[in-house]
VOVO-521062 format. One record per residue: x, y negated, z of N, C-alpha, C, O, CB in turn. Coordinates in Angstrom, 2 decimals, always signed. Atoms other than C-alpha are relative to their C-alpha. Glycine has a CB too. Example, Ala and Ser with C-alpha at 12.3 -4.5 7.8 and 13.67 -1.06 7.14 Angstrom:
BEGIN
+---------+---------+---------+---------+---------+---------+---------+---------+---------+---------+---------+---------+---------+---------+---------+
!     nxx !     nyy !     nzz !    caxx !    cayy !    cazz !     cxx !     cyy !     czz !     oxx !     oyy !     ozz !    cbxx !    cbyy !    cbzz !
+---------+---------+---------+---------+---------+---------+---------+---------+---------+---------+---------+---------+---------+---------+---------+
!   +0.89 !   +1.19 !   +0.00 !  +12.30 !   +4.50 !   +7.80 !   +0.90 !   -1.20 !   +0.00 !   +1.94 !   -1.18 !   +0.66 !   -0.99 !   -0.03 !   +1.25 !
!   -0.82 !   +1.19 !   -0.06 !  +13.67 !   +1.06 !   +7.14 !   -0.77 !   -1.09 !   +0.73 !   -0.26 !   -2.20 !   +0.90 !   +0.41 !   -0.46 !   -1.42 !
+---------+---------+---------+---------+---------+---------+---------+---------+---------+---------+---------+---------+---------+---------+---------+
END
This chain:
BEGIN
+---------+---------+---------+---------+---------+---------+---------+---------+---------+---------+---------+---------+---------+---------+---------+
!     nxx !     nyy !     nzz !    caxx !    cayy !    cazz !     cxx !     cyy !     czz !     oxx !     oyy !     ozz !    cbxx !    cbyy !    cbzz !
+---------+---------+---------+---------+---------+---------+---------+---------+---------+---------+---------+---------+---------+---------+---------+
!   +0.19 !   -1.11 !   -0.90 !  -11.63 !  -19.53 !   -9.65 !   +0.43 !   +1.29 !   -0.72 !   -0.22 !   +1.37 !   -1.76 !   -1.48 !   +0.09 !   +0.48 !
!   -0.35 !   -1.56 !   -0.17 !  -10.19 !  -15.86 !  -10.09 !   -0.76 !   +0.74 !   +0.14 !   -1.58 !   +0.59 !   +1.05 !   +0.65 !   +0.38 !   +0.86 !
!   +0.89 !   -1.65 !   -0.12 !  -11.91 !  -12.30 !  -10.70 !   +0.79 !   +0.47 !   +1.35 !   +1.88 !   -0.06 !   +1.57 !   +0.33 !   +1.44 !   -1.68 !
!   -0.35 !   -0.49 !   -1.24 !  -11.01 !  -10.87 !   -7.67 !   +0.65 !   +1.50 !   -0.22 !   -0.22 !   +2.05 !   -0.90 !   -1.28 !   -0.03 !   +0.94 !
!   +0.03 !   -1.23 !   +0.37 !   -9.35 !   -7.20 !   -8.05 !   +1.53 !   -0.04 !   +0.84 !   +1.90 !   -1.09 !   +1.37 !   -0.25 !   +0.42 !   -1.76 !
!   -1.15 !   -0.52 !   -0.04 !   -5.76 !   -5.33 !   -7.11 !   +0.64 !   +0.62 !   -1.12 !   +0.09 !   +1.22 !   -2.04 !   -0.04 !   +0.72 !   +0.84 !
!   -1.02 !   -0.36 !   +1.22 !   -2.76 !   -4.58 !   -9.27 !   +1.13 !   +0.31 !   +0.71 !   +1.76 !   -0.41 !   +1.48 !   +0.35 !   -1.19 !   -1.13 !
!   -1.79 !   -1.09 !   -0.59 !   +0.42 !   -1.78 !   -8.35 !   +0.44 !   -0.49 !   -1.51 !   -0.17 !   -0.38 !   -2.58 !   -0.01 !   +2.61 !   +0.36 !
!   -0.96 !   +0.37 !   +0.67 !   +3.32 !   -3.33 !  -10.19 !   +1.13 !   +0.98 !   -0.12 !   +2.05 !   +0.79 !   +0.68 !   +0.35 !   -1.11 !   +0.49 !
!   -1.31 !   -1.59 !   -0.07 !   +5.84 !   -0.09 !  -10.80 !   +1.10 !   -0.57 !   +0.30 !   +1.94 !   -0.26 !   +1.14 !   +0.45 !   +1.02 !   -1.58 !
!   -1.44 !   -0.02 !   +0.37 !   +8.30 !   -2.00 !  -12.03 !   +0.51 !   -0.75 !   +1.41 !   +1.68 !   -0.46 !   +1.67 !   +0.40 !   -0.87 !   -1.61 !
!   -0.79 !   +0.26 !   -1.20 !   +9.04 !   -3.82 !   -8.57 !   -0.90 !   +0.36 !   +1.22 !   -1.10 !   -0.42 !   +2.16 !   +0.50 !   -1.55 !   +0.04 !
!   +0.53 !   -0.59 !   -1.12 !   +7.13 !   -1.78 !   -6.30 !   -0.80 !   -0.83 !   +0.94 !   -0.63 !   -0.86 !   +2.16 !   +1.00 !   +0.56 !   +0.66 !
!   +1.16 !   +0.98 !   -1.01 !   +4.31 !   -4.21 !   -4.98 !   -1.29 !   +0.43 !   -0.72 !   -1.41 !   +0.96 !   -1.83 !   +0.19 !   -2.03 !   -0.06 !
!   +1.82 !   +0.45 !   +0.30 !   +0.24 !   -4.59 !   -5.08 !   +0.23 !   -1.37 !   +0.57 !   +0.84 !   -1.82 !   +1.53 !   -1.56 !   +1.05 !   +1.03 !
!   +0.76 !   +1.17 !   +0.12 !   -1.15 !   -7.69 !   -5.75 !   -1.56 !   -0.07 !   +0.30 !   -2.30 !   +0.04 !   -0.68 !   +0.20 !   -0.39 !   -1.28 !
!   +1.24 !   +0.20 !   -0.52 !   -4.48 !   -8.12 !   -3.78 !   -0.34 !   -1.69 !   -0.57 !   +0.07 !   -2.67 !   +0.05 !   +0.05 !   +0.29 !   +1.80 !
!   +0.15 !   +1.40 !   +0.33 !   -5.79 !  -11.30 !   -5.99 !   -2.03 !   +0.03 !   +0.64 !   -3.07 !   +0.64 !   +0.41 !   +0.49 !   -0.35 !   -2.19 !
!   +1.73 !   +0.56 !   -0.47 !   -8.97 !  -13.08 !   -3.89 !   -0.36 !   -0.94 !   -1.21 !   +0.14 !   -0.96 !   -2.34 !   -0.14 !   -1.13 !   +1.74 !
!   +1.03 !   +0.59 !   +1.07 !  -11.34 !  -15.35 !   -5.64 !   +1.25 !   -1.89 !   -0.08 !   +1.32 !   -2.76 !   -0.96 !   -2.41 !   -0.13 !   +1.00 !
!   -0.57 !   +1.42 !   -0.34 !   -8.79 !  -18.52 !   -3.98 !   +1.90 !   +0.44 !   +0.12 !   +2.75 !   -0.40 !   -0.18 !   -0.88 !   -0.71 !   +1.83 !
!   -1.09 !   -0.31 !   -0.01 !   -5.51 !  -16.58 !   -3.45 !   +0.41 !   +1.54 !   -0.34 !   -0.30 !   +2.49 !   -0.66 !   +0.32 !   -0.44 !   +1.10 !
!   -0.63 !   -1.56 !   +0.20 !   -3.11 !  -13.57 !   -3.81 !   +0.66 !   +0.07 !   +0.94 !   +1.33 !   -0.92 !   +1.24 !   +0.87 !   +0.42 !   -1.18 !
!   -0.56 !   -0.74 !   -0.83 !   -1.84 !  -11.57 !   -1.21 !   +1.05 !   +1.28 !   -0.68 !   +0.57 !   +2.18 !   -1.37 !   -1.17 !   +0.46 !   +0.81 !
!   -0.87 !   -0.85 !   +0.48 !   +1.67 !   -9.54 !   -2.01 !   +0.80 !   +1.21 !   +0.91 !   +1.71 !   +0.95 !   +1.69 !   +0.85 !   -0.85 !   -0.55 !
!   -1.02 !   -0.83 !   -0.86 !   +2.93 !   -6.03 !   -0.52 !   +0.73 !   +0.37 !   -0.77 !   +0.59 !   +0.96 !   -1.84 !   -0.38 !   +1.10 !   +0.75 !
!   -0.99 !   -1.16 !   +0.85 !   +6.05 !   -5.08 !   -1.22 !   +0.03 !   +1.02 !   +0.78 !   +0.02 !   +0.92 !   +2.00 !   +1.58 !   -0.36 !   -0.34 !
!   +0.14 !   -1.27 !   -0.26 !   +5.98 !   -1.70 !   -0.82 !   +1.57 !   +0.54 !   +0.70 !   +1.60 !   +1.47 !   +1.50 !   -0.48 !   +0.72 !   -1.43 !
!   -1.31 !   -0.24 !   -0.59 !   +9.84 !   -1.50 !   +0.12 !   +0.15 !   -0.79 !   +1.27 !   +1.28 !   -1.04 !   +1.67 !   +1.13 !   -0.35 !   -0.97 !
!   -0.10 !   +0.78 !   -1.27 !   +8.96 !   -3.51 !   +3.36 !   -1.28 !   +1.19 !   +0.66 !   -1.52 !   +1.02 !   +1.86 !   -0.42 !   -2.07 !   -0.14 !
!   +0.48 !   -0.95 !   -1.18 !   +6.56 !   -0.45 !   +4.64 !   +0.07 !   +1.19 !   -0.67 !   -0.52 !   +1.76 !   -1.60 !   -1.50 !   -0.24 !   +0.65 !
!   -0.26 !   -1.27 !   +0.08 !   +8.32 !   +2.34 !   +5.10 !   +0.14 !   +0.87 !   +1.14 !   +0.98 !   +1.74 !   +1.35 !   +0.97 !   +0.07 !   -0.63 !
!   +0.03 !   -1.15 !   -0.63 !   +7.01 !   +3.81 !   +7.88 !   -1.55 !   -0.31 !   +0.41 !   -1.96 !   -1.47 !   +0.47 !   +1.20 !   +0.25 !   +1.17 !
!   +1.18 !   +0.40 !   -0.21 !   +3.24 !   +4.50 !   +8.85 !   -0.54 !   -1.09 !   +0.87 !   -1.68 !   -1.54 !   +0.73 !   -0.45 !   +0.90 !   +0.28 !
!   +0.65 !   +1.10 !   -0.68 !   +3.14 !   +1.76 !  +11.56 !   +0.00 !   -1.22 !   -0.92 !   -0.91 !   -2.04 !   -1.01 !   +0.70 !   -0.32 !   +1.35 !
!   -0.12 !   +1.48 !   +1.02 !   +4.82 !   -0.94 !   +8.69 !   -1.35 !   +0.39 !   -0.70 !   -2.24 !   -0.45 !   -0.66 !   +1.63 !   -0.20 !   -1.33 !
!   +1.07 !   +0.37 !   +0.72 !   +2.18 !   +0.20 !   +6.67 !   -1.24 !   -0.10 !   +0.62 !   -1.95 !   -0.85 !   -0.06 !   -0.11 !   +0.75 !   -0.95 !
!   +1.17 !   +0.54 !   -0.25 !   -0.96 !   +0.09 !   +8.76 !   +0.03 !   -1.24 !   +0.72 !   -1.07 !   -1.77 !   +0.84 !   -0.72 !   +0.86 !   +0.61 !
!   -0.23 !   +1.64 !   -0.34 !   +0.02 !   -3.24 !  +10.19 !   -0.41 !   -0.89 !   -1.20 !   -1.16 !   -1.84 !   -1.03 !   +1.69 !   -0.37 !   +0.34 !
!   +0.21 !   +0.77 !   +0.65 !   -0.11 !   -4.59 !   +7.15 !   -0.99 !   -0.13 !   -0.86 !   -1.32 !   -1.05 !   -1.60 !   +0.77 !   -0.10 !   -0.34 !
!   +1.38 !   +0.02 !   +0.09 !   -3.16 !   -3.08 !   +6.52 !   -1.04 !   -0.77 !   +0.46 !   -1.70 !   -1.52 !   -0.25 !   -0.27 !   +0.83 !   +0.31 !
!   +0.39 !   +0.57 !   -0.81 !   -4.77 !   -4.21 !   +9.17 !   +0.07 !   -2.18 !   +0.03 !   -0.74 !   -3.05 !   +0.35 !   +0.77 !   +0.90 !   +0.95 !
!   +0.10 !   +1.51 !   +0.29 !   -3.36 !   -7.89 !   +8.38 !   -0.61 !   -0.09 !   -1.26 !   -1.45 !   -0.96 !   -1.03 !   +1.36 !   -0.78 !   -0.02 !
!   +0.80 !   +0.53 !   +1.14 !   -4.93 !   -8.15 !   +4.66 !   -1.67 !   +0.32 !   +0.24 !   -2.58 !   -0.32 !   -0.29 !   +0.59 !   +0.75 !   -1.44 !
!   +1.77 !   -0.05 !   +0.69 !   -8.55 !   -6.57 !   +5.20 !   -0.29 !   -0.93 !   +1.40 !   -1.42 !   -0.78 !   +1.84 !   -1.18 !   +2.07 !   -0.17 !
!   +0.86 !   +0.70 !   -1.51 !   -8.96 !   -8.98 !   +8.73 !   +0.07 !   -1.71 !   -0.82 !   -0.29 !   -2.70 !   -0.17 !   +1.32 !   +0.17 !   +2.20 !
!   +0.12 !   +1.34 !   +1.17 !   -8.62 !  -12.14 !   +5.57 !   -1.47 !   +0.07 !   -0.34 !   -2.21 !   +0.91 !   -0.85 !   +1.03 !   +0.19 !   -1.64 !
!   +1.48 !   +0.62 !   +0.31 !  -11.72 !  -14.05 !   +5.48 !   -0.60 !   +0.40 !   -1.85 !   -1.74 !   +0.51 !   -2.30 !   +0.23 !   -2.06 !   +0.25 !
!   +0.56 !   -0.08 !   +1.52 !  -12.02 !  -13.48 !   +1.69 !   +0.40 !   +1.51 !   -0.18 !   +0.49 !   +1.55 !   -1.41 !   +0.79 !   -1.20 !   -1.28 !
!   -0.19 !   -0.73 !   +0.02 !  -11.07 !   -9.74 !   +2.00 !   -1.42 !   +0.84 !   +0.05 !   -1.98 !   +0.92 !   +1.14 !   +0.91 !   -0.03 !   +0.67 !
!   +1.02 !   -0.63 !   +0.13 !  -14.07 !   -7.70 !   +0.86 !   -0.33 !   +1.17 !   -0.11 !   +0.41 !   +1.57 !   -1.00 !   -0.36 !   -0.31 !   -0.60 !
!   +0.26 !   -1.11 !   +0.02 !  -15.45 !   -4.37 !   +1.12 !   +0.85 !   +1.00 !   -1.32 !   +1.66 !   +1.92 !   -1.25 !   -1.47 !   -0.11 !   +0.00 !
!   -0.73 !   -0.82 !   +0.98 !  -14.58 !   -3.31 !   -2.45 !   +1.57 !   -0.41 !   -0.44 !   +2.29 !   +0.26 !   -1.18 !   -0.87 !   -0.02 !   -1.25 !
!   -1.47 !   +0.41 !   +0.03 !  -11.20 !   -5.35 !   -2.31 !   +0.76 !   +0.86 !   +0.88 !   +1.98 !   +0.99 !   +0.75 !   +0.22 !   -1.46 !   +0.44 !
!   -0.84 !   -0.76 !   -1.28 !  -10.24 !   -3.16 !   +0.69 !   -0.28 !   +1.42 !   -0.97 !   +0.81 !   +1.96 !   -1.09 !   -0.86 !   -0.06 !   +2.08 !
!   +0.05 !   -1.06 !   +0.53 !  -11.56 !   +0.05 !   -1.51 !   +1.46 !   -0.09 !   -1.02 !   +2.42 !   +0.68 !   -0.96 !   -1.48 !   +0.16 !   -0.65 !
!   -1.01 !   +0.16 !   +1.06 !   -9.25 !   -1.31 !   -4.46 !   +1.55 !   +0.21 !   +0.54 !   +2.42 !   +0.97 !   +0.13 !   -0.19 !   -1.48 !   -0.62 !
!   -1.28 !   +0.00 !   -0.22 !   -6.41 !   -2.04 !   -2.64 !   +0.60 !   +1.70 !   +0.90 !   +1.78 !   +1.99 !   +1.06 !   +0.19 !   -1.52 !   +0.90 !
!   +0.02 !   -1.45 !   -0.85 !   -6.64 !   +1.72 !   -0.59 !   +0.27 !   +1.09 !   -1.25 !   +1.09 !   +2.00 !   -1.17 !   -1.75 !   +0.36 !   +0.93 !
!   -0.17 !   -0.83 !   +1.02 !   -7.15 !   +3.34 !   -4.18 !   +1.44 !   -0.31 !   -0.58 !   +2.10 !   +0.62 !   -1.02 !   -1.14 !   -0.15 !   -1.00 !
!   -0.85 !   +0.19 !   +0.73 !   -4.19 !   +1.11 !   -5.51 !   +1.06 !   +0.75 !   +0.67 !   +1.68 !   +1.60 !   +0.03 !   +0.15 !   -1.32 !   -0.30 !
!   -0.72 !   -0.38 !   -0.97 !   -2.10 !   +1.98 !   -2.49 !   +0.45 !   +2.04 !   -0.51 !   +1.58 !   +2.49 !   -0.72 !   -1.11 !   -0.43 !   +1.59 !
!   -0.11 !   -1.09 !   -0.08 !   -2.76 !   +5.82 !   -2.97 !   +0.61 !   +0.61 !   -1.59 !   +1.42 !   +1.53 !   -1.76 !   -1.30 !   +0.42 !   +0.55 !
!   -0.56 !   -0.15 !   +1.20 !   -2.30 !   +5.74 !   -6.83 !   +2.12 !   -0.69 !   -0.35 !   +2.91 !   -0.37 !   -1.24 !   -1.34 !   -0.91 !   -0.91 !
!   -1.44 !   +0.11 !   -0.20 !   +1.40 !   +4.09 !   -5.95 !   +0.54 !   +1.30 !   +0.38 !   +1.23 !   +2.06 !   -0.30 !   +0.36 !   -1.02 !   +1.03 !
!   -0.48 !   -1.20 !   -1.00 !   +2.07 !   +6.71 !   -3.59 !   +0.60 !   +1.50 !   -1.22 !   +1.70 !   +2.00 !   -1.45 !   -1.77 !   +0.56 !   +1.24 !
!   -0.04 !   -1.11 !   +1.03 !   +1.16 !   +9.60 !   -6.40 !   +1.06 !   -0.27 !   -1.27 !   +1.80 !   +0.60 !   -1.74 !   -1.55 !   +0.17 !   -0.59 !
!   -1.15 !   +0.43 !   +0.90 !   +3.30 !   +7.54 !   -9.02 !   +1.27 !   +0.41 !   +0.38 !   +1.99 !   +1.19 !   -0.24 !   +0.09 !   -1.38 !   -0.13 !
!   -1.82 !   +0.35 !   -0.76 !   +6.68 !   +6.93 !   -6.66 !   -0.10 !   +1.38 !   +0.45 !   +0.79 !   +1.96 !   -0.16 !   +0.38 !   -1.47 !   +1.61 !
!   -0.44 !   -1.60 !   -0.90 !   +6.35 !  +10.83 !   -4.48 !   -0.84 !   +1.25 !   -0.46 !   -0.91 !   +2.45 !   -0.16 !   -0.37 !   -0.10 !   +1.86 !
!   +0.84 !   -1.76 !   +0.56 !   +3.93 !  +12.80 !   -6.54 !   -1.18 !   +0.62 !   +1.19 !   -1.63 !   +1.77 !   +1.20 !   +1.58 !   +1.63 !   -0.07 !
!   +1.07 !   -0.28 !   -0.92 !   +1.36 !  +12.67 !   -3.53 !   -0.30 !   -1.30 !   +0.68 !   +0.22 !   -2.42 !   +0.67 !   +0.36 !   +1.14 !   +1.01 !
!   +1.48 !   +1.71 !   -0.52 !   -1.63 !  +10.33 !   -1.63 !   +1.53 !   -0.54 !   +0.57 !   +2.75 !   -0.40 !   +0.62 !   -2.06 !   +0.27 !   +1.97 !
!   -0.61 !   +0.94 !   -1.68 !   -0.92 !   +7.98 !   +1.07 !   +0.63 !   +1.12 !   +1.14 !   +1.77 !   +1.18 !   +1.60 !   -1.71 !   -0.93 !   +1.09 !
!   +0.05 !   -0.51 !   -1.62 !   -1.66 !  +10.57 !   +4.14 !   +1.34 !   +1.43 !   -0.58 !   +1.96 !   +2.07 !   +0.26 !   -2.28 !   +0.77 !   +0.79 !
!   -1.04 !   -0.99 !   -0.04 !   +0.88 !  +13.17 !   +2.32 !   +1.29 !   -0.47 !   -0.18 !   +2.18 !   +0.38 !   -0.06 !   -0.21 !   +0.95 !   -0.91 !
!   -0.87 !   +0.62 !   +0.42 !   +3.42 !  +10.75 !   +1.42 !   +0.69 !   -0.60 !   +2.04 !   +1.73 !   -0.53 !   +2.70 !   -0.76 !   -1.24 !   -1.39 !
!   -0.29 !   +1.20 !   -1.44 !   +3.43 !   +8.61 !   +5.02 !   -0.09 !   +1.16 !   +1.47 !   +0.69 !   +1.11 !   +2.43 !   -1.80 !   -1.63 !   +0.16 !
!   +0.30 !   -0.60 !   -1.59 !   +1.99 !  +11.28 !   +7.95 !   -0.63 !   +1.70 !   -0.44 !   -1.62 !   +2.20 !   +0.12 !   -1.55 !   -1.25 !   +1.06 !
!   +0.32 !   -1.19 !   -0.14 !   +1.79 !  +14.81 !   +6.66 !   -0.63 !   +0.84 !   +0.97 !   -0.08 !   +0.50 !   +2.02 !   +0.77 !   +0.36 !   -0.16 !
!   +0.24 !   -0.85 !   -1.02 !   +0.09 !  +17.39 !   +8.91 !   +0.32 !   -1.08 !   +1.61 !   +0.68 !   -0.60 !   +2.68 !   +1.14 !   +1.49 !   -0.29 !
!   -0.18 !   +1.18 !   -1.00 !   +0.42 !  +14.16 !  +11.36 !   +1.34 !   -0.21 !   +0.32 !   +1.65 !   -1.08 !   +1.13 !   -0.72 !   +0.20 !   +1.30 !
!   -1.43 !   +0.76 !   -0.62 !   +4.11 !  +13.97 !  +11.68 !   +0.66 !   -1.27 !   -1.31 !   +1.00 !   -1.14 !   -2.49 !   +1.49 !   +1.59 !   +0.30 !
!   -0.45 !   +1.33 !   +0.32 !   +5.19 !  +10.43 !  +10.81 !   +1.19 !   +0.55 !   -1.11 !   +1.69 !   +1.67 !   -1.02 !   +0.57 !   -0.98 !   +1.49 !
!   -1.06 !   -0.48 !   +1.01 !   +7.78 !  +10.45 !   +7.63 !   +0.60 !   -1.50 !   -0.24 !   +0.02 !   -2.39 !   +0.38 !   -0.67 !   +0.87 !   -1.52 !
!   -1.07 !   +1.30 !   +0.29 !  +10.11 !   +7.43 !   +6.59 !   +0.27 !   +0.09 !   -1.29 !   +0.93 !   +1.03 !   -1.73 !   +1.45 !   -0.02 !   +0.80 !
!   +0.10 !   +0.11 !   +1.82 !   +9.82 !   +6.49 !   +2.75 !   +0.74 !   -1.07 !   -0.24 !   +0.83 !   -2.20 !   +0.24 !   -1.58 !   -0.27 !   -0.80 !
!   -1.28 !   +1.22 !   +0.83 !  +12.43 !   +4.92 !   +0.70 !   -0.80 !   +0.29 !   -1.63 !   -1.00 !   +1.37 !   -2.18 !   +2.46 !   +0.74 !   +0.05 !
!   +0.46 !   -0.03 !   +0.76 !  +10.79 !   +3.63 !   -2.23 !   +0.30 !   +0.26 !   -1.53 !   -0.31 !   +0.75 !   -2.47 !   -0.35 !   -0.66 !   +0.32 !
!   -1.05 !   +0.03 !   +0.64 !  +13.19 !   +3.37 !   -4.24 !   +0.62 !   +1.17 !   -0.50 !   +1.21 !   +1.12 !   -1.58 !   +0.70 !   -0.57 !   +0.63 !
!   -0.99 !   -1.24 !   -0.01 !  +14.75 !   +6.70 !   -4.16 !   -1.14 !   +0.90 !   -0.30 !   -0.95 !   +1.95 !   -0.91 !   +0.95 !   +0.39 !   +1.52 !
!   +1.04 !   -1.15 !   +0.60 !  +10.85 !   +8.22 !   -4.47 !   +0.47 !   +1.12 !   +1.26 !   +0.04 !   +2.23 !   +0.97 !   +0.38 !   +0.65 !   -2.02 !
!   +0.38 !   -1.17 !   -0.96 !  +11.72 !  +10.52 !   -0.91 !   -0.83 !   -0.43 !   +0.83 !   -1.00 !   -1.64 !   +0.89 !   +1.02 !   +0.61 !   +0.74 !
!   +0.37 !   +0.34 !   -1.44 !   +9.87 !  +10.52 !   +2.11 !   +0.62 !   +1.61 !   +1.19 !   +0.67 !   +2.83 !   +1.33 !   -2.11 !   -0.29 !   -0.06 !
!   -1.24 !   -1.39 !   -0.72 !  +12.00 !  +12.38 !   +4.47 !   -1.07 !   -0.53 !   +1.97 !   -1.86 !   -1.34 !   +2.44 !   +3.11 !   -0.80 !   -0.16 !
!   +1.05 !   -0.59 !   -1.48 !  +10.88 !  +13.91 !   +8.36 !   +0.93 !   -1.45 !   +1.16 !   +1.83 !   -2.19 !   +0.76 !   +0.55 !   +2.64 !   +0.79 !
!   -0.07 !   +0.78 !   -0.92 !  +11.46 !  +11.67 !  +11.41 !   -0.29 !   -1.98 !   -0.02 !   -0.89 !   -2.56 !   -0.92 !   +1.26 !   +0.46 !   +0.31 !
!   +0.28 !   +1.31 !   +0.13 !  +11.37 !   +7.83 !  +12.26 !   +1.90 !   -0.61 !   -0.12 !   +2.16 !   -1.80 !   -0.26 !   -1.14 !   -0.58 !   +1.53 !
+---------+---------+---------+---------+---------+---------+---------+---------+---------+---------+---------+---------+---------+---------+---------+
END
């Protein structure tokens, strides 16, 4: 059995959500726009083995990517002042429209 925790990988732009039985992998270059990413929110914390502080971890890991790759959170990186933004991870922008 597995410690349970999350891990942001720089070097190829994913978190690793490891449960007690499996690992769950985002690559981060597959949501680049706020619906990709709360979709796929929404699909890891509705996992039977997905736990309160696993969903904290992976929200902190998420936001500590964000600050790494654009120099700001989640909500300034993805939906500024509420308008939706389109992030290339790769390149470290998040530029205006969809």
């Amino acid at each position: 059995m597995k410690t349970p925790g999350v891990v942001f990988h720089p070097e190829n732009l994913t978190i690793i959500v490891q449960g007690e039985w499996c690992d769950y992998e985002l690559d981060l270059e597959r949501a680049n726009t706020p619906s990709e990413l709360l979709d796929w929110i929404f699909q890891i914390t509705q996992k039977t083995w997905m736990t309160p502080e696993l969903t904290y971890q992976f929200l902190r890991a998420l936001n500590e990517a964000c600050r790494a790759v654009f120099r700001d959170g989640i909500q300034g990186t993805y939906c500024p002042w509420g308008s939706s933004r389109k992030v290339d991870w790769r390149k470290g922008k998040s530029l205006a429209g969809r």
